[in-house]
C-alpha positions as CSV (number, residue, x, y, z in Angstrom):
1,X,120.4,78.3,121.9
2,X,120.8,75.3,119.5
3,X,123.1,75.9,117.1
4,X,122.1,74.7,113.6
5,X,124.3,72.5,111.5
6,X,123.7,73.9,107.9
7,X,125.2,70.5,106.5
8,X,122.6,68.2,108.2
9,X,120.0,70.5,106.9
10,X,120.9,70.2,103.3
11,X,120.9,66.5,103.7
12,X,117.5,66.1,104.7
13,X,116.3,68.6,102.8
14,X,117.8,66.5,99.8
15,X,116.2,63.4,101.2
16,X,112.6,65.5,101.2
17,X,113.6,66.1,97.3
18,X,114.3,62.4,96.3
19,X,110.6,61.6,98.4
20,X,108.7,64.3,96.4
21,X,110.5,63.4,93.4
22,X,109.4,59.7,93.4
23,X,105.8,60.7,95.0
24,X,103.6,61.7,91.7
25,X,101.0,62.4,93.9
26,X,102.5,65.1,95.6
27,X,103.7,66.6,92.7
28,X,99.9,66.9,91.0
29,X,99.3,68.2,94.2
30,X,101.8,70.5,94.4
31,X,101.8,71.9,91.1
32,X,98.7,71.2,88.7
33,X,96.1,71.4,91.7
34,X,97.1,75.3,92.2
35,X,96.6,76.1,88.2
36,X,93.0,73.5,87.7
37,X,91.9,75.2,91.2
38,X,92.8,78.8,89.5
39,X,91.3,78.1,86.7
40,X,87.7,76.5,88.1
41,X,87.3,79.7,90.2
42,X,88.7,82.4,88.1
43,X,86.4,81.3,85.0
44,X,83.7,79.4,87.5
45,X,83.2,81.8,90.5
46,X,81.3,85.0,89.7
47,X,79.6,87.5,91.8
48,X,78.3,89.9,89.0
49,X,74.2,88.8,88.3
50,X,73.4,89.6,84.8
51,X,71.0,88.4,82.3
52,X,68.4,87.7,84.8
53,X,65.4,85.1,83.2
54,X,62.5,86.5,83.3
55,X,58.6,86.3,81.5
56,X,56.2,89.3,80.7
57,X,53.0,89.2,81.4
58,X,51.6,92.5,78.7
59,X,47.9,93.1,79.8
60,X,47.7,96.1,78.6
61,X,49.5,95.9,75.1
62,X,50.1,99.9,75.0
63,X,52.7,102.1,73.9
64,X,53.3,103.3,77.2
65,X,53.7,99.0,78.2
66,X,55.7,98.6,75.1
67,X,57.8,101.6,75.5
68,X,58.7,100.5,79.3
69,X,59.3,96.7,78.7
70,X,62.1,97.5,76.2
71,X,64.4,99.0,79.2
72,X,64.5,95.6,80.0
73,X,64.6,94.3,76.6
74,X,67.9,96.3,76.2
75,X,69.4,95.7,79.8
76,X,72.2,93.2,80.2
77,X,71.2,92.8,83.2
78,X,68.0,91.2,82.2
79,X,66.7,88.2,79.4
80,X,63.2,88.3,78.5
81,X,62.5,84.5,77.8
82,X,59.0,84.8,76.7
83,X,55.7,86.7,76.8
84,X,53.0,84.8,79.3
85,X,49.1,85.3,79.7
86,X,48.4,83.1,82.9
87,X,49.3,83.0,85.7
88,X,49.7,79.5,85.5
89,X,52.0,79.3,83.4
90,X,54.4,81.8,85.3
91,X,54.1,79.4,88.0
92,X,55.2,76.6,86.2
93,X,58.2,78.5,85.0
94,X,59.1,79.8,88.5
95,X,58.9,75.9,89.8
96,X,61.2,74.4,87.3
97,X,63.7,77.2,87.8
98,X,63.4,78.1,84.2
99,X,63.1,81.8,85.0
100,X,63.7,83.8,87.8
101,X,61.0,86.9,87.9
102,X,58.0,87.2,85.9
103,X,56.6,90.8,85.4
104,X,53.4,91.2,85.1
105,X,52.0,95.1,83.7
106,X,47.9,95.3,84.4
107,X,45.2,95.9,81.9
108,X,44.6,99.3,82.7
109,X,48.6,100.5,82.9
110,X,48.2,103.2,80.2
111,X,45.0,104.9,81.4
112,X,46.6,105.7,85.2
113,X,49.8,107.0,83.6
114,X,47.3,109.1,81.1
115,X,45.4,110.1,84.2
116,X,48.4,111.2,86.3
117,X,47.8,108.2,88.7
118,X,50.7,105.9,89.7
119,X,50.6,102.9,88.0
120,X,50.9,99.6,89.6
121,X,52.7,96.6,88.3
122,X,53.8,93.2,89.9
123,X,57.0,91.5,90.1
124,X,57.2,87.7,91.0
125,X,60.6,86.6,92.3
126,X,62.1,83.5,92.7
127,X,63.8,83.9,96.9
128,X,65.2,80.8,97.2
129,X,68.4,82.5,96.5
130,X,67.9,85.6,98.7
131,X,70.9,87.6,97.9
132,X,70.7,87.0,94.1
133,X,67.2,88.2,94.2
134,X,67.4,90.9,96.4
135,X,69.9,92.6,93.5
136,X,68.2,91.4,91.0
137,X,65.1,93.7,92.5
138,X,67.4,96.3,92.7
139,X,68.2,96.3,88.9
140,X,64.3,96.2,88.3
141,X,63.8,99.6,90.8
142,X,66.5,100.7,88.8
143,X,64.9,100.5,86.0
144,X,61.4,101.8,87.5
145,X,63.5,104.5,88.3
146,X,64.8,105.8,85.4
147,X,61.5,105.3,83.5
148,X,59.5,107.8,85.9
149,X,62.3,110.1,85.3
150,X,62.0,109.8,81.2
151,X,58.2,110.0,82.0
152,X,58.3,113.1,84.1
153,X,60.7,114.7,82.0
154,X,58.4,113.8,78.7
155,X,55.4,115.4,80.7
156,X,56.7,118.3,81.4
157,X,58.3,118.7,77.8
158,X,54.9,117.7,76.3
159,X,53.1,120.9,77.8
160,X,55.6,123.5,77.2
161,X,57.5,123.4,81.0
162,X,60.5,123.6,82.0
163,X,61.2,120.2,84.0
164,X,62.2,120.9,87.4
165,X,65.9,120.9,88.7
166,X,67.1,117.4,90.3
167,X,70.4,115.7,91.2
168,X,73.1,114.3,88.9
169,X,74.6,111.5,90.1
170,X,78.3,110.7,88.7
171,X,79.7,108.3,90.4
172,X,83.3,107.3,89.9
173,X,84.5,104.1,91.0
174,X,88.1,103.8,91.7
175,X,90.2,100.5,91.9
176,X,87.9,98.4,89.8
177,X,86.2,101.1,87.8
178,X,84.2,98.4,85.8
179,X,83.2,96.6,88.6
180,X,84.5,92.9,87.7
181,X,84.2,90.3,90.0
182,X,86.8,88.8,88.9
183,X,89.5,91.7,89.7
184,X,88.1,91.3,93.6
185,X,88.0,87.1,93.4
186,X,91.3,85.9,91.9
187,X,93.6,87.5,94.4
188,X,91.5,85.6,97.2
189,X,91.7,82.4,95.1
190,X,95.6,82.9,95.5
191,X,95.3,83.0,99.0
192,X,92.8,80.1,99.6
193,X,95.3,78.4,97.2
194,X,98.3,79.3,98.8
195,X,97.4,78.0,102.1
196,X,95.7,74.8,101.4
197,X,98.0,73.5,99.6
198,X,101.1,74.5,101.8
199,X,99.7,72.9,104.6
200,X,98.4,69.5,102.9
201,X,101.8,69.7,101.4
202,X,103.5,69.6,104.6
203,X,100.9,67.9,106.7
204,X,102.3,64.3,105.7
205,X,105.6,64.7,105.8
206,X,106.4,63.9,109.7
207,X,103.4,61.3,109.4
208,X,105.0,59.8,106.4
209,X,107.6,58.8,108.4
210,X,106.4,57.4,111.5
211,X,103.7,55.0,109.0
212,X,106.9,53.9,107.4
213,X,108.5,53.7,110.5
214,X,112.1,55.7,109.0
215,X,111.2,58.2,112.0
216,X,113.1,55.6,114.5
217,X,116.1,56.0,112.0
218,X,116.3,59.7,111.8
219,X,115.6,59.9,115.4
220,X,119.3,57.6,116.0
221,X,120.8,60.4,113.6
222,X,122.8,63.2,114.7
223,X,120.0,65.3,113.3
224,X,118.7,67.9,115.7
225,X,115.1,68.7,115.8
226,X,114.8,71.9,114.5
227,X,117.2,71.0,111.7
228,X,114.7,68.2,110.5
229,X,112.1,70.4,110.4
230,X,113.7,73.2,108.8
231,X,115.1,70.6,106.3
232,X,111.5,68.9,105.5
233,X,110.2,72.9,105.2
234,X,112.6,74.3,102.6
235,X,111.8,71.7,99.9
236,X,107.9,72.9,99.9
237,X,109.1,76.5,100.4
238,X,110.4,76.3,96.9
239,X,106.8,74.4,95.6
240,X,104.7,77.4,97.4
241,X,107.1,79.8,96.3
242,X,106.7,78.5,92.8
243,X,103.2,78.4,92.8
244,X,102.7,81.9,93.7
245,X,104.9,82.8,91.3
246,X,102.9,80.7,89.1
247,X,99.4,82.6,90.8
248,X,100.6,86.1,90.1
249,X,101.6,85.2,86.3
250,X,98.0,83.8,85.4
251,X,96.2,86.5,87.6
252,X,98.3,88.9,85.4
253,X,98.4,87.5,82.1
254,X,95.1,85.1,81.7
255,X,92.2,86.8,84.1
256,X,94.0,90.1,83.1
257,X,93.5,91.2,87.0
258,X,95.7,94.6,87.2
259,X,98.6,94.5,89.3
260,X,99.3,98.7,91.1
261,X,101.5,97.4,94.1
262,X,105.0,96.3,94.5
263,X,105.6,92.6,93.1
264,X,108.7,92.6,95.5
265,X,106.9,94.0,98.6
266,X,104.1,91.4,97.9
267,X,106.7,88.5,97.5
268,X,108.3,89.5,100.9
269,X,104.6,89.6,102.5
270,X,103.9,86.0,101.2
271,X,107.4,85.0,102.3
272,X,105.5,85.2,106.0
273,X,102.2,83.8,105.1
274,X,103.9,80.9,103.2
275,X,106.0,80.2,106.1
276,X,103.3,80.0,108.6
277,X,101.0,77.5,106.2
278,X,104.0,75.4,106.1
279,X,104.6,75.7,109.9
280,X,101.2,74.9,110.2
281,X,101.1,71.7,107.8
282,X,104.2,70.4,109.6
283,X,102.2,71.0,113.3
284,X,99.3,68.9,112.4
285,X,101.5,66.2,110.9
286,X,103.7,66.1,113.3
287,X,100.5,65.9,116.2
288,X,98.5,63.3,114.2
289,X,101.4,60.8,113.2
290,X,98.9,58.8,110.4
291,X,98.7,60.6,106.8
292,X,95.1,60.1,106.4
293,X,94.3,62.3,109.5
294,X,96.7,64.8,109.1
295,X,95.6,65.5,105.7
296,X,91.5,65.5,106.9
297,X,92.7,68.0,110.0
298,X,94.7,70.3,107.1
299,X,91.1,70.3,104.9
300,X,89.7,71.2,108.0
301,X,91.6,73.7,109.6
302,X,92.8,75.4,106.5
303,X,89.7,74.8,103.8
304,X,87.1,75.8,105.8
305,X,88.2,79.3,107.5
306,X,89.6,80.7,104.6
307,X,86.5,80.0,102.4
308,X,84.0,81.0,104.9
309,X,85.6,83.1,107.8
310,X,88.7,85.1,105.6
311,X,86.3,87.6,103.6
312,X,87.2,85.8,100.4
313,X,83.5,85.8,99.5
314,X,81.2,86.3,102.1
315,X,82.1,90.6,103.7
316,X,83.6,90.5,107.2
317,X,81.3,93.0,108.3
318,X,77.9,91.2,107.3
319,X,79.0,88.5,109.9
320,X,77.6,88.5,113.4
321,X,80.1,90.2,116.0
322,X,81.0,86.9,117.6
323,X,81.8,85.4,114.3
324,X,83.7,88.4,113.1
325,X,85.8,88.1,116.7
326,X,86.9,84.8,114.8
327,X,88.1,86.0,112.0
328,X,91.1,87.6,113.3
329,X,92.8,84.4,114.1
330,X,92.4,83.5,110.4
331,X,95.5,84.2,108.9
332,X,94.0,84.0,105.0
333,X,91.6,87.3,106.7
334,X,95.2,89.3,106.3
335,X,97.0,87.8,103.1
336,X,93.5,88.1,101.0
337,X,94.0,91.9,102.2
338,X,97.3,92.2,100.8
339,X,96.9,90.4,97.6
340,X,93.4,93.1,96.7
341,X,95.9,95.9,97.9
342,X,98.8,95.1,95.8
343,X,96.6,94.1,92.6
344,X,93.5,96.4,92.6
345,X,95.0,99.2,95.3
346,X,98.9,99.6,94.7
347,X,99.1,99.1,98.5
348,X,102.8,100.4,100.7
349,X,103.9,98.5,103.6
350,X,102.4,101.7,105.2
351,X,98.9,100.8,103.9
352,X,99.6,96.8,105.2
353,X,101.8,97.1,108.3
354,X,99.1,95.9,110.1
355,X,98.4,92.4,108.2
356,X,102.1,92.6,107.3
357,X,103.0,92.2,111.5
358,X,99.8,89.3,111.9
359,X,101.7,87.1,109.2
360,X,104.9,87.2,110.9
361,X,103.3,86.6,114.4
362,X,101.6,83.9,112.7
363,X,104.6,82.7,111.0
364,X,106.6,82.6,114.0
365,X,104.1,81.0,116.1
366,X,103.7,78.5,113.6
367,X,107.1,77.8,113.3
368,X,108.0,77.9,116.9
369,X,105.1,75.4,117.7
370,X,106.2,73.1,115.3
371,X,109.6,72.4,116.4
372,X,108.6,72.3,119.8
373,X,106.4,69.8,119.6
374,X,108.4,68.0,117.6
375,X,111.3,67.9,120.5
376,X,108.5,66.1,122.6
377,X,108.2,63.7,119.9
378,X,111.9,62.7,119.7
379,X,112.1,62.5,124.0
């Protein structure tokens, strides 16, 4: 077993300080990117669909029309635009993008509800947005819904009945009880930021050196492989560390995201996850030798699973079975887990041992891989 020289290790990890220190790029990388990237998803990312565009087309102009167009009038989830009498002009409005669903009530709506017939209506939606439209139909059932109920219930009150028994539905939501977005998005923006920049951090380090051509100097040093990496990783251990810390006080105290778990627990956690991104930065540096690539293979291998593949937006369980198979060897899949369990959950090492064990697998794979190669390097 190679035995480390702690005094070696300080040096270069001194020299790494000086380099970030007289790199201004990598400190706006390191430490404004994390709070602008925080701040365009926190305020610019939003899953919740309210105030839905929409046109009414009245043909019928009644009191039972009226009475019925005002649950909409008074929904947030809806915005009546304006009041159309062609259909022309709903098409217009539906090209341009201007609204998003045009309801249109018939001539003839009051005298089927007088009758005790069902009344039809139409709904025009805009689908290019499929999952946007599909809940905003939802909302309009919703309020279909609850206007048969009122309507019934009227009925029956109107001719001296009693109306008949239904359900009650009280639902109670626990962990988000308002249901905001937000609460669910910023702890994966913490993650996605956490290991993008940890590995672009790290990913031109080793690079760096060889397009300088200093790697032939520290290779004629006494310095032992694994002590130049360990020395080039504890510099951006500290920059990762602080930006976390950085993460968890704006999730805290500016998107006011509630924090139920263990702040130490969590730490710990990312102590694993922030160890493999850096191993991982320091891998693909250390394999493509030119800054340039290294940085485009980070983007890729880091960007693009843990937006698309970690559940950070799109559900795990929504993705074909072959897809989801993938998504184990993301290691963002696990640390978005324990972020929403410590903030939303008040997650135990109990509730995360699983994702807790992945990120130190990951972490030591990472680590182990990097050095290695490295030693292949230097022969």
């Amino acid at each position: 077993m190679t035995r480390l020289n702690l005094k070696r290790i300080r040096a270069v990890a001194f020299k790494e300080f000086i380099q970030i220190r007289r790199d201004p790029r990598s400190l706006a990388l390191a430490l404004v990117i994390p709070v602008v990237l925080l701040v365009i998803f926190g305020y610019g990312l939003s899953l919740d669909i309210d105030n839905v565009r929409m046109v009414v087309w009245n043909q019928d102009n009644s009191q039972f029309s009226q009475d019925f167009v005002l649950n909409f009038r008074y929904s947030k989830y809806f915005e009546i635009v304006g009041n159309i009498d062609n259909y022309r002009d709903i098409q217009r409005l539906l090209d341009n993008g201007r609204i998003m669903m045009a309801l249109v009530i018939p001539k003839d709506f009051s005298h089927y509800l007088r009758s005790g017939k069902t009344a039809p209506l139409q709904l025009l939606v805009d689908g290019s947005d499929s999952n946007t439209a599909t809940i905003a139909m939802s909302y309009v059932n919703a309020v279909v819904a609850n206007y048969n109920v009122h309507l019934l219930s009227k009925t029956f009150q109107d001719q001296g009945l009693v109306p008949p028994k239904s359900l009650s539905q009280r639902p109670r939501i626990w962990f988000n009880m308002g249901l905001e977005s937000r609460w669910f998005i910023i702890p994966g923006v913490i993650s996605m930021i956490m290991m993008i920049i940890a590995a672009l951090l790290t990913s031109i380090t080793v690079a760096r050196e060889w397009e300088r051509g200093t790697m032939e100097q520290l290779i004629s040093t006494p310095v032992k492989a694994p002590e130049l990496i360990i020395g080039k990783f504890l510099p951006y251990f500290a920059i990762g560390f602080f930006d976390l810390i950085v993460a968890l006080v704006m999730a805290r105290f500016i998107f006011f995201v509630p924090f139920r778990g263990s702040y130490l627990l969590l730490i710990f956690l990312s102590m694993f996850f922030l160890t493999g991104a850096l191993s991982q930065g320091i891998l693909i540096s250390t394999v493509a030798k030119t800054q340039i690539l290294a940085s485009q293979l980070a983007i890729l291998t880091t960007f693009i699973p843990t937006m698309l593949l970690s559940g950070f937006i799109y559900p795990i369980f929504n993705m074909p079975k072959f897809v989801q198979a993938v998504t184990y060897l993301v290691p963002a899949r696990y640390y978005i887990v324990i972020l929403r369990e410590s903030f939303l959950k008040g997650g135990t090492l109990a509730t995360m041992w699983d994702e807790a064990v992945f990120l130190f697998i990951f972490a030591s794979i990472m680590l182990t891989m990097s050095v290695k190669k490295f030693k292949k390097k230097v022969a």
